[in-house]
VMD Tcl script that draws the C-alpha trace (Angstrom):
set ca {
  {5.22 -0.46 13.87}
  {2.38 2.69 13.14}
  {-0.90 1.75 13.55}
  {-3.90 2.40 11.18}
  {-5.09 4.53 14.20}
  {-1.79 6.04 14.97}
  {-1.20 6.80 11.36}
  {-4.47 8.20 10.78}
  {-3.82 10.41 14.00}
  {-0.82 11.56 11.94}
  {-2.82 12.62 8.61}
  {-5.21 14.53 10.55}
  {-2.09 16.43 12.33}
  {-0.43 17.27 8.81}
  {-3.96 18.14 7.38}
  {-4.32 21.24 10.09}
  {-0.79 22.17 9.11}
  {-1.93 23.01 5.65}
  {0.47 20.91 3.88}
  {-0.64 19.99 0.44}
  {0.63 16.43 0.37}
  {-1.52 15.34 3.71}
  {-4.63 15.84 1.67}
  {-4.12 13.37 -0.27}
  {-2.72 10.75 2.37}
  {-5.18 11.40 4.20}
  {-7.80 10.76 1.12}
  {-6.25 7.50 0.58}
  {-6.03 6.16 4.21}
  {-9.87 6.16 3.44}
  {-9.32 4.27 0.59}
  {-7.53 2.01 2.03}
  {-9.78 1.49 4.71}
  {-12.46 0.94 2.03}
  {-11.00 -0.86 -0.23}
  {-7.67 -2.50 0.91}
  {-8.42 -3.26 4.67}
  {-10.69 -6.55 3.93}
  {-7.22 -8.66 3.14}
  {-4.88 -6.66 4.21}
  {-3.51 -4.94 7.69}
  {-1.00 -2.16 8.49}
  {0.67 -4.36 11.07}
  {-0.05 -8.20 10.67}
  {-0.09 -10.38 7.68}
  {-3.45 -11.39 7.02}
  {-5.21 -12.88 3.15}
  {-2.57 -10.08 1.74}
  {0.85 -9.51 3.63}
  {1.01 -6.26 5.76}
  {2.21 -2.77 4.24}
  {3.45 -0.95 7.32}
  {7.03 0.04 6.01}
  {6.28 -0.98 2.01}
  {7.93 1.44 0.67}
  {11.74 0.71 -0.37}
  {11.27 -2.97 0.61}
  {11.65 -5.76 -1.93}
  {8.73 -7.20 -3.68}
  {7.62 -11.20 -2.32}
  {9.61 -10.41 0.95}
  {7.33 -9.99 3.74}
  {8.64 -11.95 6.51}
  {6.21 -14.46 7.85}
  {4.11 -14.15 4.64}
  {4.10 -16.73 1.73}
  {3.64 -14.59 -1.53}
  {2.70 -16.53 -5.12}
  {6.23 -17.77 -6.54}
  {6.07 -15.02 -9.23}
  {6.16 -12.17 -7.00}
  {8.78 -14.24 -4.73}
  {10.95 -14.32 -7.74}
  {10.23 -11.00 -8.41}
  {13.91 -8.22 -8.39}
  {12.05 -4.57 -7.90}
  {11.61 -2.61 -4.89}
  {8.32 -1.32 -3.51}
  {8.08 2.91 -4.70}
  {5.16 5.09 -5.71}
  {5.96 3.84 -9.33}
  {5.85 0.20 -8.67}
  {2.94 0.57 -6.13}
  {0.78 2.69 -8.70}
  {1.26 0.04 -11.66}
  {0.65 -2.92 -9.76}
  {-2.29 -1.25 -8.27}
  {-3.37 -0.34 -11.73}
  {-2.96 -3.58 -12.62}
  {-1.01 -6.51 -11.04}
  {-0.88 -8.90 -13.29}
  {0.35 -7.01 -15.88}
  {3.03 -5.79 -13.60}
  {3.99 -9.63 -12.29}
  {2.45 -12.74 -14.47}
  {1.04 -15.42 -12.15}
  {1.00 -13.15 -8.76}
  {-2.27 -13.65 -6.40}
  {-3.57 -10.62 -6.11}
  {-6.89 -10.39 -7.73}
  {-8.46 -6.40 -7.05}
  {-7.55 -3.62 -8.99}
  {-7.68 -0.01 -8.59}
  {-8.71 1.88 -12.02}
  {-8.54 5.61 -11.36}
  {-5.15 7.32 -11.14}
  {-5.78 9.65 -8.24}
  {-7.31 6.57 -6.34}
  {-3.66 4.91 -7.20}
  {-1.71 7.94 -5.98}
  {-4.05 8.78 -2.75}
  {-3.04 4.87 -1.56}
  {0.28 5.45 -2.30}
  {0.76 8.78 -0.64}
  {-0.90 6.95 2.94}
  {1.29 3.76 2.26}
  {4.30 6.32 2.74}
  {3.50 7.43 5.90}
  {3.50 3.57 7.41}
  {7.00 2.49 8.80}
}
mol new
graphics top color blue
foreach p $ca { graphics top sphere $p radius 0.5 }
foreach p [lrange $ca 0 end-1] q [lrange $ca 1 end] { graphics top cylinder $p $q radius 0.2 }
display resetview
């Protein structure tokens, strides 16, 4: 699994390439360290379950993490779509889920999203 430190060493790398893209990663692995890292981890399950590798896995299925029966039940896969509405707001996306933080500004949503990508 990537590290927040080897990831971050990664969006710095990208960032001198020029590529467009890395910007914003690189924008929203500060987020994330602001706002995100106080329950959850890139690597460990911790108050929220861990988000190395999010991306394409199933909703609720964290191994070694017990998620709120409604996102348990939950059928969609983890993608920028899904990631920006539940960050936008997640109960509206799943009723009854656990998660109680928010993130209201669209390029705040799409900055986490872009550094959640880069963690396998």
């Amino acid at each position: 699994m990537q590290t927040l430190g080897t990831a971050l060493f990664a969006l710095a790398c990208a960032a001198f390439s020029g590529a467009a893209p890395a910007q914003d990663a690189l924008r929203g692995g500060s987020l994330y360290a602001a706002r995100c890292a106080g329950c959850h981890s890139v690597d460990r399950n911790r108050i929220g379950p861990l988000h190395a590798g999010v991306l394409g896995r199933r909703a609720g299925s964290v191994a070694g993490y017990t998620d709120s029966p409604a996102l348990a039940r939950s059928k969609f896969f983890w993608n920028a779509k899904t990631l920006d509405r539940w960050l936008a707001d997640p109960e509206g996306l799943v009723p009854g889920q656990k998660m109680g933080y928010s993130v209201a500004e669209a390029r705040d949503r799409a900055d986490l999203v872009a550094y959640l990508a880069l963690l396998h």
